[in-house]
C-alpha positions, 0 to 999 in steps of 0.5 A, spaced: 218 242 218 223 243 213 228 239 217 224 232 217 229 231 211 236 231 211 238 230 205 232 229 200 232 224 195 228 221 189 224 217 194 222 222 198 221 228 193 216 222 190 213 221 197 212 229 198 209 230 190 204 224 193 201 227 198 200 233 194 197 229 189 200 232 184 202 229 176 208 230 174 207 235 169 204 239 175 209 238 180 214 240 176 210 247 174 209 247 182 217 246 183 219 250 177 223 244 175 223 240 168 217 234 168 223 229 166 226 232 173 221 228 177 221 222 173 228 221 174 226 221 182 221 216 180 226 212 177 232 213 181 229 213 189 235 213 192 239 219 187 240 225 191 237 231 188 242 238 187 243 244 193 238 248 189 233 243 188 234 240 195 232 249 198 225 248 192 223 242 196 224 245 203 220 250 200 215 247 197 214 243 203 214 248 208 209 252 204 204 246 204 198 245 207 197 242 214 194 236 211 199 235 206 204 235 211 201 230 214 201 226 208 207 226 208 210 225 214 206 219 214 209 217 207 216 218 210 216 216 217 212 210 217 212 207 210 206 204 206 205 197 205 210 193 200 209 187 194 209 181 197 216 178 200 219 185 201 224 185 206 222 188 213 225 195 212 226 195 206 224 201 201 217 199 198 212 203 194 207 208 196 200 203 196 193 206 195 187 202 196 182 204 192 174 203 193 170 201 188 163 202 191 157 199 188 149 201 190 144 198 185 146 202 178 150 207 182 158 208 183 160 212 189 164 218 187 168 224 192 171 230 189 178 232 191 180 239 193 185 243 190 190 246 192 187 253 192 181 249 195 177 250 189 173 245 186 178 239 182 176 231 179 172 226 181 174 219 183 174 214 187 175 213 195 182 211 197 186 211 202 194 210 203 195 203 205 201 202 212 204 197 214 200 190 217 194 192 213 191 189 208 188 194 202 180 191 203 181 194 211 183 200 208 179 201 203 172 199 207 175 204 212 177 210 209 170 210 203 166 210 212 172 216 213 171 220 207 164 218 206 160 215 212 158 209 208 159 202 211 161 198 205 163 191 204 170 189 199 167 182 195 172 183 189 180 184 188 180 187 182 187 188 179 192 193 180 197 198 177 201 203 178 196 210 176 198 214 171 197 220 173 200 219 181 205 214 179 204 211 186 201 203 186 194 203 186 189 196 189 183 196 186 177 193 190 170 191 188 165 193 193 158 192 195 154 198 198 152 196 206 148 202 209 149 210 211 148 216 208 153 219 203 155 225 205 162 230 205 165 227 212 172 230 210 172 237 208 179 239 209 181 234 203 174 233 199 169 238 197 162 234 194 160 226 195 156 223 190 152 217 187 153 216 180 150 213 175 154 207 173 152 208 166 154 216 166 161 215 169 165 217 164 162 224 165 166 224 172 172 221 170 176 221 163 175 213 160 182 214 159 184 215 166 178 208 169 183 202 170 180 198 164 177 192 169 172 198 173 170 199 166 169 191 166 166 191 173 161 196 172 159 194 165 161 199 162 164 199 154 171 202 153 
């Protein structure tokens, strides 16, 4: 697997810390590197990491989980949408839609695994957005995926670069349509949940929700 990358880069040492789904603080713990080693590859996409760091990267790669590595492989081989007027081929950012399902007084939450497969933080369901698909499609797809629940996106709530993955998220606002919620992704998630709208800074720090889900839900900050 090591060899899907000649020579790493910035933009493709980020992909790899995406797929893991990794801040940058555990990334560098993961690596054994510098916390503001991995922001520099942020920084500079197109700056070409050292001989040593380039065998860290290979490693940690071929150690991954399969599902890891085929996060990765998609990031790397096929792109993730881009911001309007990119040029065809040209680098774009990594895009994550973000499905903010709503059901009466409840929001939809999944549970993500951890890399020991322990249980780690709640969010929202999302999914990388690719090429020639809108971040409606792919957030009403992947919430069916992850969840089994059919939802409709009525409400583009903003965007950010999050702060903890530093990819490009897209917020949708969502209404419930049917199906039952269940864990239909085992491999990536371990619980699903409705949660009480007026209990969700129990599940997610008020500081890490984008300031307009707050505003949505109606949920002081």
């Amino acid at each position: 697997m090591s060899g899907l990358v000649e020579p790493w880069t910035g933009r493709s040492a980020s992909a790899l810390q995406a797929a893991m789904r990794l801040s940058n603080e555990a990334f560098a713990a993961h690596l054994g590197v510098a916390v503001r080693t991995v922001a520099t590859w942020h920084q500079k996409p197109d700056v070409r990491p050292k001989a040593e760091m380039q065998q860290l990267l290979d490693t940690a790669l071929e150690k991954a989980p399969e599902a890891v590595r085929a996060r990765f492989a998609t990031l790397l081989g096929q792109g993730i949408a881009g911001p309007p007027g990119a040029e065809p081929g040209a680098a774009h950012a990594l895009t994550v839609a973000v499905a903010v399902v709503v059901r009466g007084s409840d929001v939809l939450l999944v549970q993500r695994r951890a890399e020991d497969g322990a249980a780690h933080s709640w969010q929202f369901p999302a999914g990388m957005v690719k090429p020639g698909t809108g971040a409606d499609t792919t957030a009403i797809r992947e919430t069916y995926a992850e969840t089994g629940v059919h939802c409709t996106a009525t409400r583009h709530l903003g965007s950010r670069l999050h702060p903890i993955t530093h990819v490009v998220c897209e917020y949708l606002l969502c209404d419930y349509l049917t199906g039952e919620a269940e864990n239909r992704d085992i491999a990536e998630n371990v619980a699903v949940t409705w949660a009480p709208t007026d209990q969700l800074t129990r599940f997610i720090s008020v500081d890490r929700i984008f300031l307009p889900i707050l505003n949505a839900l109606e949920i002081s900050s």
